[in-house]
N, CA, C and O atoms as CSV, one atom per row, in Angstrom:
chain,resi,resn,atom,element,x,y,z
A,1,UNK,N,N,15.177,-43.676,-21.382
A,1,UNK,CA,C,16.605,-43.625,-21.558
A,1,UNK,C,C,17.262,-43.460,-20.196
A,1,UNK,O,O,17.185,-42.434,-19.520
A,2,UNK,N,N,18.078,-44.845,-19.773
A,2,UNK,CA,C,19.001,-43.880,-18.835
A,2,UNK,C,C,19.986,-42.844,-18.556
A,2,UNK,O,O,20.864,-42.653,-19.398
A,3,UNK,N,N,19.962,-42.189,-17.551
A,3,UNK,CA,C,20.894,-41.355,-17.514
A,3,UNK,C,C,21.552,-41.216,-16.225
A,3,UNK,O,O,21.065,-41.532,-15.140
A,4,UNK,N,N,22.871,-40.644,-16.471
A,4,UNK,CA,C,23.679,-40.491,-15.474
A,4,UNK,C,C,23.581,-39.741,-14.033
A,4,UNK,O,O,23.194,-38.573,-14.006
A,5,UNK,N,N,23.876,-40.307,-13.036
A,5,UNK,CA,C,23.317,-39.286,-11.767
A,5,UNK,C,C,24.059,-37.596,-11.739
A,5,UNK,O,O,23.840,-36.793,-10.831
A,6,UNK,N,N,24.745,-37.384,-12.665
A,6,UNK,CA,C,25.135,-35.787,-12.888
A,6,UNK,C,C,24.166,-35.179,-14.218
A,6,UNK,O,O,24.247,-34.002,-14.572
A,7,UNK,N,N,23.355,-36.065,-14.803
A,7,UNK,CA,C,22.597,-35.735,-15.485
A,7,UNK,C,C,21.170,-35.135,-14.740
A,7,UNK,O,O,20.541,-34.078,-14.792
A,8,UNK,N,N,21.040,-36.432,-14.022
A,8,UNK,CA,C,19.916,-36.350,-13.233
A,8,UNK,C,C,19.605,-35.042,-12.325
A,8,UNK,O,O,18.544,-34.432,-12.189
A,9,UNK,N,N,20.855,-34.819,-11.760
A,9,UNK,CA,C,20.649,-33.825,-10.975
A,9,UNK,C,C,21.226,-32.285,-11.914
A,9,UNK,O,O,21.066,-31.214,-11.328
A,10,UNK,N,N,21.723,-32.271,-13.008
A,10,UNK,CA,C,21.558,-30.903,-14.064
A,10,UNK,C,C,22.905,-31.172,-13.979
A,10,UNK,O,O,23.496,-30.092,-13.954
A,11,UNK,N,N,23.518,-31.912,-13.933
A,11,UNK,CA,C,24.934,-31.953,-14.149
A,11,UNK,C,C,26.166,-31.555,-12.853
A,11,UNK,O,O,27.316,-31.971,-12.708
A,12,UNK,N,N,25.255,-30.471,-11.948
A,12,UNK,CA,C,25.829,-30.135,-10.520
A,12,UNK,C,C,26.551,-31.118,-9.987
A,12,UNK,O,O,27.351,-31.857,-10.561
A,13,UNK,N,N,26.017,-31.084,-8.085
A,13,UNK,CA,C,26.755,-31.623,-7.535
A,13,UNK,C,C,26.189,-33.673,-7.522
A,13,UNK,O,O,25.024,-34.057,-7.624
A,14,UNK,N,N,27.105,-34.349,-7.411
A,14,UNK,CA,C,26.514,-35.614,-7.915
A,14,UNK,C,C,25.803,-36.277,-6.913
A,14,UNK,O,O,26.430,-36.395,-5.861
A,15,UNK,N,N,25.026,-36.598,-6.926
A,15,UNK,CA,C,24.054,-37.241,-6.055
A,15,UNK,C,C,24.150,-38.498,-6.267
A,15,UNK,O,O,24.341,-38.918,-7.408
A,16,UNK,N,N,24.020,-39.427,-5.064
A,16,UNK,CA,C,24.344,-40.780,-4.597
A,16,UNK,C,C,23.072,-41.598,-4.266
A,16,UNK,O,O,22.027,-40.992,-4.500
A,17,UNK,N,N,22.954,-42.776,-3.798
A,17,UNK,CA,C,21.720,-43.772,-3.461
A,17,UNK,C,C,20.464,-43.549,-4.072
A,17,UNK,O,O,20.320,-43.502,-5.293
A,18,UNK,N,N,19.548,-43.409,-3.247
A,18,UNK,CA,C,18.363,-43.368,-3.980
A,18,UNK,C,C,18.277,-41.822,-3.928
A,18,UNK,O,O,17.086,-41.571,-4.116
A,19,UNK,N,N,19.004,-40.587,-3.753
A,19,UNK,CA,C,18.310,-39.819,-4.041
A,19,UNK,C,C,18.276,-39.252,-5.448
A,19,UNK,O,O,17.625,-38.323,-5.926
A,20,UNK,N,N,19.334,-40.238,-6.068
A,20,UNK,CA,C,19.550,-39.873,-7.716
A,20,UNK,C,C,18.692,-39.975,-8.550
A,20,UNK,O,O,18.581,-39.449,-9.658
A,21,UNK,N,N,17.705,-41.073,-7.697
A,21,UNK,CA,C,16.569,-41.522,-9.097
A,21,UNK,C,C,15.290,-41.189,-8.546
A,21,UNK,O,O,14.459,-42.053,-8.825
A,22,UNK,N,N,14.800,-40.169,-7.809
A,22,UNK,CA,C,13.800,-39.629,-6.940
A,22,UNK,C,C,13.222,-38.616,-7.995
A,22,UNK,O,O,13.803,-37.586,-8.336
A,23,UNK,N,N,11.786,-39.116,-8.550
A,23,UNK,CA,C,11.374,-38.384,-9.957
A,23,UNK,C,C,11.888,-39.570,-11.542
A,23,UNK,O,O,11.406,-39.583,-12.675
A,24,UNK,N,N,12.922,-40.347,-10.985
A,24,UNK,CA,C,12.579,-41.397,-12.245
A,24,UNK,C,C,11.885,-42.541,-11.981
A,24,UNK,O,O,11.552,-42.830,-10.832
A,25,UNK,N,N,11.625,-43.239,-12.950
A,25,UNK,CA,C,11.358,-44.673,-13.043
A,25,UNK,C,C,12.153,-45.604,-12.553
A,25,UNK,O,O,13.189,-45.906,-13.145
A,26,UNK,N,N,11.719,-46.286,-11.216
A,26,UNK,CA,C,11.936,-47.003,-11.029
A,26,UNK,C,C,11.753,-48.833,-10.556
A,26,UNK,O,O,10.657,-49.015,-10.025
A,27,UNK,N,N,12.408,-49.825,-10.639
A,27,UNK,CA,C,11.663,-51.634,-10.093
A,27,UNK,C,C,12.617,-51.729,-9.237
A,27,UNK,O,O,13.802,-51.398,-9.207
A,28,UNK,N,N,11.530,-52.494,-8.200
A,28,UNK,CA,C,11.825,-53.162,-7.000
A,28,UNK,C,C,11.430,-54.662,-6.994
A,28,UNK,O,O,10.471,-55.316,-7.402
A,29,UNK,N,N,12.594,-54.914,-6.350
A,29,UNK,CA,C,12.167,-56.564,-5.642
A,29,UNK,C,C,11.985,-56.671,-4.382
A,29,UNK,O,O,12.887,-56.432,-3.579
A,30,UNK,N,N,10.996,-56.982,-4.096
A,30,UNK,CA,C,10.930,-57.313,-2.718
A,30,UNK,C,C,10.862,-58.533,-1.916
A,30,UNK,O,O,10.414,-59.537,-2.470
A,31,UNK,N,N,11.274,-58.607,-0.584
A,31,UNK,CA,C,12.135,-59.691,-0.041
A,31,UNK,C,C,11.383,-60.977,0.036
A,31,UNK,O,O,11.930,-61.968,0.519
A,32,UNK,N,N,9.529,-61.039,-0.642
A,32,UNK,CA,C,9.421,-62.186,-0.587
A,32,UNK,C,C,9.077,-62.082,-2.398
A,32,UNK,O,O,8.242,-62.935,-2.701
A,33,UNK,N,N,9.434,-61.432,-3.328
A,33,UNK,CA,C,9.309,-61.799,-4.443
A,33,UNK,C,C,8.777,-61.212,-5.180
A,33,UNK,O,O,8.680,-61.553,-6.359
A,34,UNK,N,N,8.338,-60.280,-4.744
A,34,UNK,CA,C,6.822,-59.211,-5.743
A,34,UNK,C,C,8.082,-58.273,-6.623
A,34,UNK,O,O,9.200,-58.103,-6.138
A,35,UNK,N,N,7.721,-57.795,-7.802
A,35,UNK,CA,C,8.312,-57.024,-9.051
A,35,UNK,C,C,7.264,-55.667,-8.789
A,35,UNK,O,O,6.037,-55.674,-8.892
A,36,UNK,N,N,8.025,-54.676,-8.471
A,36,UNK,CA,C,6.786,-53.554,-7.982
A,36,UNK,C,C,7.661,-52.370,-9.160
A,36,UNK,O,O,8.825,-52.001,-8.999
A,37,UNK,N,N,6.838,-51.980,-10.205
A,37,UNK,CA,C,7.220,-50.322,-11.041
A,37,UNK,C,C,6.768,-49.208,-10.527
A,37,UNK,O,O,5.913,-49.174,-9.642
A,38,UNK,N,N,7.391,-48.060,-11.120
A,38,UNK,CA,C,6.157,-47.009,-10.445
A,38,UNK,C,C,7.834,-45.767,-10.495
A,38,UNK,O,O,8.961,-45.936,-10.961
A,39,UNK,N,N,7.154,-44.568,-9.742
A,39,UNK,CA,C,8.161,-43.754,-9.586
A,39,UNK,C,C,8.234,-43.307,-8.550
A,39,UNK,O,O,7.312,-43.147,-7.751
A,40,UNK,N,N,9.901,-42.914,-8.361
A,40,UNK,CA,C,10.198,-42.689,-6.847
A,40,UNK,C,C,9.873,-40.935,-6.153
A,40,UNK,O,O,10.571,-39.935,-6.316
A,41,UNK,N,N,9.040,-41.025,-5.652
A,41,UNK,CA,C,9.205,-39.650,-5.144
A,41,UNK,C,C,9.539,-39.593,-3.823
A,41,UNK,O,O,9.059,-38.558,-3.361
A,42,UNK,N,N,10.056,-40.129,-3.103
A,42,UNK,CA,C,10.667,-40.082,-2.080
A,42,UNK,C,C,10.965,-41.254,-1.234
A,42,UNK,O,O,10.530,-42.406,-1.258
A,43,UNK,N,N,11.991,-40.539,-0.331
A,43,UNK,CA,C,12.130,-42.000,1.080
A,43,UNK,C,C,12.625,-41.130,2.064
A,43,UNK,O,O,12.793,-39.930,1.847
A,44,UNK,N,N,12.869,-41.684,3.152
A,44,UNK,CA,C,13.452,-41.646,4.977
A,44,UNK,C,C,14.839,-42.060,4.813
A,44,UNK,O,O,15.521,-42.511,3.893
A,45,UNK,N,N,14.989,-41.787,5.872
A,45,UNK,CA,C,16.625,-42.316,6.488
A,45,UNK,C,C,16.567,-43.888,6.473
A,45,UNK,O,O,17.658,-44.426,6.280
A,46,UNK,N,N,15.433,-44.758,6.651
A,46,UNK,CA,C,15.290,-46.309,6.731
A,46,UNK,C,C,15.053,-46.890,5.702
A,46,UNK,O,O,14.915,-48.109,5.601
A,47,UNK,N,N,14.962,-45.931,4.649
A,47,UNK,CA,C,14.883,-46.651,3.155
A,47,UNK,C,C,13.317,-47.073,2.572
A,47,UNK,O,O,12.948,-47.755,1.616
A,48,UNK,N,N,12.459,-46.172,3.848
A,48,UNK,CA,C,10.849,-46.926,3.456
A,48,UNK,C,C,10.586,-45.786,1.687
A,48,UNK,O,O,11.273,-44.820,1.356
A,49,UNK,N,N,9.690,-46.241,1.108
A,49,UNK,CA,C,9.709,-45.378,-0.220
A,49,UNK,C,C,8.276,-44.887,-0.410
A,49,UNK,O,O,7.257,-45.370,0.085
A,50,UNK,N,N,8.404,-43.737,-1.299
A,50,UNK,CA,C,6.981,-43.277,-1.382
A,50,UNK,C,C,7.463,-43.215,-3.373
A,50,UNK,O,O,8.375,-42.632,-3.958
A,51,UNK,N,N,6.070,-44.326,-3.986
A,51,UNK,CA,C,6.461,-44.712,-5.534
A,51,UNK,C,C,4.727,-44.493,-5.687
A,51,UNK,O,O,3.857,-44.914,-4.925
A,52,UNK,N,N,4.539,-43.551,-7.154
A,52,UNK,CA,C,3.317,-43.082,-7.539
A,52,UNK,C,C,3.573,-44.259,-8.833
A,52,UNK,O,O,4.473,-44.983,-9.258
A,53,UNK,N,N,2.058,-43.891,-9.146
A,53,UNK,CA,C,1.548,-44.799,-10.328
A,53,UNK,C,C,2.549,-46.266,-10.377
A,53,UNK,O,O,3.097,-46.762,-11.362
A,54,UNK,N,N,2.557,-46.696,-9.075
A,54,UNK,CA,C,2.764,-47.982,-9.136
A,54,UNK,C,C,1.858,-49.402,-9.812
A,54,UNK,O,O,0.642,-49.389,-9.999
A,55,UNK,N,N,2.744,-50.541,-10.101
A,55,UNK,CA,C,1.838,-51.118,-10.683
A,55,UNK,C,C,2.846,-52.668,-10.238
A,55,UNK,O,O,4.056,-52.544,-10.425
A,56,UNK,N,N,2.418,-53.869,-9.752
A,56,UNK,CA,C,2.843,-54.941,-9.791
A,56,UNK,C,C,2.960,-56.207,-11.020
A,56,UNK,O,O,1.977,-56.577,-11.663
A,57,UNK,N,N,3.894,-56.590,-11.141
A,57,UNK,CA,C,4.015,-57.523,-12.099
A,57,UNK,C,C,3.906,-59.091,-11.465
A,57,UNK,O,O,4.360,-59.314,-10.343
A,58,UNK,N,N,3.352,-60.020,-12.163
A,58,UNK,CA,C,2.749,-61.435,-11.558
A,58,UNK,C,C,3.199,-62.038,-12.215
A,58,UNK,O,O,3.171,-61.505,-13.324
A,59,UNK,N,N,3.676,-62.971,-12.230
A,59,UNK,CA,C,4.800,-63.711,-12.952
A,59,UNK,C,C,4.099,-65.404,-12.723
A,59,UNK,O,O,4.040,-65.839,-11.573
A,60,UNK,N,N,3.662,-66.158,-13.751
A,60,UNK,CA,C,3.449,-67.251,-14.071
A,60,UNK,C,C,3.688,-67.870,-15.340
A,60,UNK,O,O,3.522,-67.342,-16.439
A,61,UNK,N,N,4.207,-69.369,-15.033
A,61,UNK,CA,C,5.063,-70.702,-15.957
A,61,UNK,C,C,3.747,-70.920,-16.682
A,61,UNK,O,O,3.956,-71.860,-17.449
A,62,UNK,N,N,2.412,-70.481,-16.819
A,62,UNK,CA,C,1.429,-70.934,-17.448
A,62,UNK,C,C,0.139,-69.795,-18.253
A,62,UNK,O,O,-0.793,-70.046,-19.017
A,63,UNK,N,N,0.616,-68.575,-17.676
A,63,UNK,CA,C,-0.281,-67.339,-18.354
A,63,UNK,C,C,1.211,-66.543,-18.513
A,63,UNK,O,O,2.367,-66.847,-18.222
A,64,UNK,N,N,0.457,-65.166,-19.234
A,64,UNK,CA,C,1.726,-64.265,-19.328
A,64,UNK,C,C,1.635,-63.900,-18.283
A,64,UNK,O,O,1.174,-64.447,-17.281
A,65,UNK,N,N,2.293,-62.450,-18.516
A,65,UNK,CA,C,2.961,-61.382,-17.129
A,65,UNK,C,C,0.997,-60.772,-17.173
A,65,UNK,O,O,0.417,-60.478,-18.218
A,66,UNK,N,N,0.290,-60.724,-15.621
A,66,UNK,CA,C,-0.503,-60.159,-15.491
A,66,UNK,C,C,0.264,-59.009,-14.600
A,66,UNK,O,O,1.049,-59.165,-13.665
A,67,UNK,N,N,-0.285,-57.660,-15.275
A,67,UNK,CA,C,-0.153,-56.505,-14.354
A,67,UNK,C,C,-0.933,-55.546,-13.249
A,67,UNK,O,O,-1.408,-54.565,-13.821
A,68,UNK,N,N,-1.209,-55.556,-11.752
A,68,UNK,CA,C,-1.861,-55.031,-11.468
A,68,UNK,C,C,-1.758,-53.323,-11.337
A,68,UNK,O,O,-0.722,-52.657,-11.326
A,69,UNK,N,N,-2.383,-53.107,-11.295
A,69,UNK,CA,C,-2.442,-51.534,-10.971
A,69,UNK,C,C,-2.192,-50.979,-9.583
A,69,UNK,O,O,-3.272,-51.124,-9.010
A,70,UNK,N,N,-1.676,-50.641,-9.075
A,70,UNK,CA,C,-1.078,-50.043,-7.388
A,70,UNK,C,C,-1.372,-48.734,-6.612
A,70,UNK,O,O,-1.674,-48.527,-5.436
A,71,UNK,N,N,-1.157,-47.836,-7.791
A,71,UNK,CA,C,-1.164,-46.476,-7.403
A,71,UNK,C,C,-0.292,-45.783,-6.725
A,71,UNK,O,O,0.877,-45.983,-7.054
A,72,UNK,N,N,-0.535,-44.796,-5.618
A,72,UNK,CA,C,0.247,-44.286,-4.718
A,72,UNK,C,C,0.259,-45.320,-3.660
A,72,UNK,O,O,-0.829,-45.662,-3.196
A,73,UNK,N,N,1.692,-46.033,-3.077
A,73,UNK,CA,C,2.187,-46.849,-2.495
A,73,UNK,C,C,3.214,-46.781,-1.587
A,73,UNK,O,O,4.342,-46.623,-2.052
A,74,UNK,N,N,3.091,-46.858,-0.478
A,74,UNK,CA,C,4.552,-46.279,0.878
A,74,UNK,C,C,5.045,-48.181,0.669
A,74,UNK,O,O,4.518,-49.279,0.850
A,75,UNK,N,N,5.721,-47.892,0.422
A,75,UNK,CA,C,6.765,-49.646,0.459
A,75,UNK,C,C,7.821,-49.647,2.075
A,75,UNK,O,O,8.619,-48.728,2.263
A,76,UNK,N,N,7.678,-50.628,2.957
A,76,UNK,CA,C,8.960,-50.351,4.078
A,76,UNK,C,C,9.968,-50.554,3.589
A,76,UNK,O,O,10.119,-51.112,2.501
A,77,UNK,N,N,10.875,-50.117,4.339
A,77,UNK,CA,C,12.494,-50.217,3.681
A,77,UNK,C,C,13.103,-51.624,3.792
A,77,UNK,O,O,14.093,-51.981,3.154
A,78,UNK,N,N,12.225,-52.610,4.912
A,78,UNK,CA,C,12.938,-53.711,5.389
A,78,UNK,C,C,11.962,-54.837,4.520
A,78,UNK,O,O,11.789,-55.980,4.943
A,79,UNK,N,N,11.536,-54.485,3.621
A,79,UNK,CA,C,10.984,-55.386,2.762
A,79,UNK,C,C,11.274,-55.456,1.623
A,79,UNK,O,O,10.755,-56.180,0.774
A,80,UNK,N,N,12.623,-54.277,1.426
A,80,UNK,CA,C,12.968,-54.539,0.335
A,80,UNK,C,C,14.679,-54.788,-0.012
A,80,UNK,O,O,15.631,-54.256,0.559
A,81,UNK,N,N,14.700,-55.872,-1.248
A,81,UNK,CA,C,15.900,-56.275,-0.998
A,81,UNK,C,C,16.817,-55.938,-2.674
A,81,UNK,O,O,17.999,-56.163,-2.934
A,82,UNK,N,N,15.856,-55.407,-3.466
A,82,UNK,CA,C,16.780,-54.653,-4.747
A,82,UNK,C,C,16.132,-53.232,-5.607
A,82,UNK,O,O,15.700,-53.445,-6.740
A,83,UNK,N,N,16.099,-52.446,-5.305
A,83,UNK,CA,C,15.983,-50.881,-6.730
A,83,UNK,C,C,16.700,-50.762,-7.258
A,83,UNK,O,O,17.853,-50.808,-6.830
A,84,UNK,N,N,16.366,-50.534,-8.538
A,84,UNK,CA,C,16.903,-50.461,-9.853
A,84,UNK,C,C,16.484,-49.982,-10.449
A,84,UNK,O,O,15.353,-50.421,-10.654
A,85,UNK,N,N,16.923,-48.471,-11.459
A,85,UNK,CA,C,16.551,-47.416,-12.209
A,85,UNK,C,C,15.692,-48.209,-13.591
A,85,UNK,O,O,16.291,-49.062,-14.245
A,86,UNK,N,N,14.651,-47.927,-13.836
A,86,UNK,CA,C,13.789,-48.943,-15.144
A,86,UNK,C,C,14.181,-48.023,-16.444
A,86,UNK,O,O,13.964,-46.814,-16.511
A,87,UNK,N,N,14.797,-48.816,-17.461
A,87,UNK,CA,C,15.051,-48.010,-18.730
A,87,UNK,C,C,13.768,-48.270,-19.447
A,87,UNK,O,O,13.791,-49.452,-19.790
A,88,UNK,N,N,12.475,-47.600,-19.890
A,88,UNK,CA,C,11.446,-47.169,-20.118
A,88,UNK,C,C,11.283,-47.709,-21.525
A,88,UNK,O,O,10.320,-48.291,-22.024
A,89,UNK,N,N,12.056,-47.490,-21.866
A,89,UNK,CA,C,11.777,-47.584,-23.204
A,89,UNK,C,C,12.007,-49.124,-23.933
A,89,UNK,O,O,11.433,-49.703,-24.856
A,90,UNK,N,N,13.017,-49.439,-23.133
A,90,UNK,CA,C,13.375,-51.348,-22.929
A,90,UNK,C,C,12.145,-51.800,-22.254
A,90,UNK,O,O,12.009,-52.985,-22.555
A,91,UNK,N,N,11.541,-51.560,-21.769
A,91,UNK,CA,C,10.591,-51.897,-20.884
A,91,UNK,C,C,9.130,-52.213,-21.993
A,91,UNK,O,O,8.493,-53.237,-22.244
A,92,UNK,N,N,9.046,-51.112,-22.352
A,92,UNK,CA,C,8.198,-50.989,-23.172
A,92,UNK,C,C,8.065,-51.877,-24.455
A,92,UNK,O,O,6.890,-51.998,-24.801
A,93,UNK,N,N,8.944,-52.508,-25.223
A,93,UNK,CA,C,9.061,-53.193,-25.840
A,93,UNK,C,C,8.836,-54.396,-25.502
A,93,UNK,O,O,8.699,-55.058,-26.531
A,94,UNK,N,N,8.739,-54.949,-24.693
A,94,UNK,CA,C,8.518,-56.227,-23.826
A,94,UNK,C,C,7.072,-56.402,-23.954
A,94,UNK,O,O,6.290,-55.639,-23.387
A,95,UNK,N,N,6.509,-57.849,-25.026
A,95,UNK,CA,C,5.429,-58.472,-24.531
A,95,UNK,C,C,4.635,-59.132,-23.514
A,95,UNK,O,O,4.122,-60.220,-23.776
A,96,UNK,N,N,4.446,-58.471,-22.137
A,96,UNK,CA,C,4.318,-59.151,-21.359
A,96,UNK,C,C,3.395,-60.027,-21.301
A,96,UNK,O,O,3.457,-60.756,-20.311
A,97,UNK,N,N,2.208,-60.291,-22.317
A,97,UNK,CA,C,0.906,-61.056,-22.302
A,97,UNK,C,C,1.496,-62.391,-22.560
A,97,UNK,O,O,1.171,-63.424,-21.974
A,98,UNK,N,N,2.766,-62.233,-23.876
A,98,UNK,CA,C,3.151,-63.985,-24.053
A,98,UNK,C,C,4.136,-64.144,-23.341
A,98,UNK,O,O,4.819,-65.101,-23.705
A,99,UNK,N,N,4.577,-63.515,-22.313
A,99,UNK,CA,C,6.032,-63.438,-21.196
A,99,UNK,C,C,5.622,-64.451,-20.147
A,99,UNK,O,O,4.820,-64.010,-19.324
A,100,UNK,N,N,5.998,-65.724,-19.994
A,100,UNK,CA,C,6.029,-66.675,-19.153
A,100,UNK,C,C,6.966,-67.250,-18.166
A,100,UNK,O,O,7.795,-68.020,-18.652
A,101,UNK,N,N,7.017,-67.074,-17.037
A,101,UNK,CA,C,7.916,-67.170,-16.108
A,101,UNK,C,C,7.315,-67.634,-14.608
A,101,UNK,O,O,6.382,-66.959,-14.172
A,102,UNK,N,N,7.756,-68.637,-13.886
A,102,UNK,CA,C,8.250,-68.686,-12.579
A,102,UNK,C,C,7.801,-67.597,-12.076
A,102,UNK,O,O,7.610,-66.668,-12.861
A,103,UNK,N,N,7.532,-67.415,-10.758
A,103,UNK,CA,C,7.904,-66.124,-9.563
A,103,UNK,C,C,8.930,-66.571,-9.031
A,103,UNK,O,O,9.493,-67.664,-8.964
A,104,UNK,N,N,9.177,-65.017,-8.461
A,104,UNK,CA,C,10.575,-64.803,-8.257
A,104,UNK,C,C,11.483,-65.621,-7.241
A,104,UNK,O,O,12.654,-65.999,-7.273
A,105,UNK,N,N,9.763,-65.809,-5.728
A,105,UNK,CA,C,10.011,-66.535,-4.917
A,105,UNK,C,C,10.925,-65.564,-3.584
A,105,UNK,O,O,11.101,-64.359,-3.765
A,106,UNK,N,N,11.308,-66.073,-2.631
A,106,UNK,CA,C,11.463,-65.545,-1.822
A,106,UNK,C,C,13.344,-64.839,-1.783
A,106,UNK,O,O,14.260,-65.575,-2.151
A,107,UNK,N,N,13.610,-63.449,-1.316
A,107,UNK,CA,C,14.905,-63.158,-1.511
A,107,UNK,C,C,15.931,-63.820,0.260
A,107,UNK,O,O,15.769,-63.358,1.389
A,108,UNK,N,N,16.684,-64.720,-0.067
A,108,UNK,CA,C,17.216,-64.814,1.312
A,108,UNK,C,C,18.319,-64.058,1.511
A,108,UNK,O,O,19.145,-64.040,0.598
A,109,UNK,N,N,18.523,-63.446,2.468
A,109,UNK,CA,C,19.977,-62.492,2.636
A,109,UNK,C,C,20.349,-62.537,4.274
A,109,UNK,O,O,21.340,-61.943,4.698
């Protein structure tokens, strides 16, 4: 379930960027295309991330979604070009074995 960054932090003072979702679930895109899950337990001033029980998603027009397994993972900050809080439970409902898709391909900015 998502929730609000005054939730997140007990309702206090409101917390902004990524430190709102530090302890949730969160997906990344990264700047040449990879779909990376996992949770945020931290980052730097440069945006590099530290995400546990990570896991990558593989995206092919001819098998389903294969998922690899990742683990504990430092991601740089300059490789990445979108985070986004994962609603878990939407997530979960998703067949990824008959899920057929394209990769993402490269992000230009």
């Amino acid at each position: 379930m998502k929730r609000t960054a005054s939730e997140r932090d007990g309702g206090g003072r409101r917390e902004t960027g990524l430190s709102a979702y530090v302890g949730s679930a969160i997906s990344i895109i990264t700047n040449d295309g990879r779909h990376i899950l996992g949770t945020l337990k931290g980052f730097d001033q440069v945006q590099n991330l530290v995400i546990e029980g990570s896991r990558e998603r593989v995206y092919s027009p001819d098998e389903g979604v294969e998922t690899l397994e990742l683990g504990l993972y430092l991601m740089r900050g300059d490789c990445i070009a979108v985070v986004g809080e994962l609603d878990e439970e939407a997530d979960a409902e998703i067949d990824l074995p008959s899920l057929k898709a394209h990769p993402i391909g490269d992000v230009l900015h």
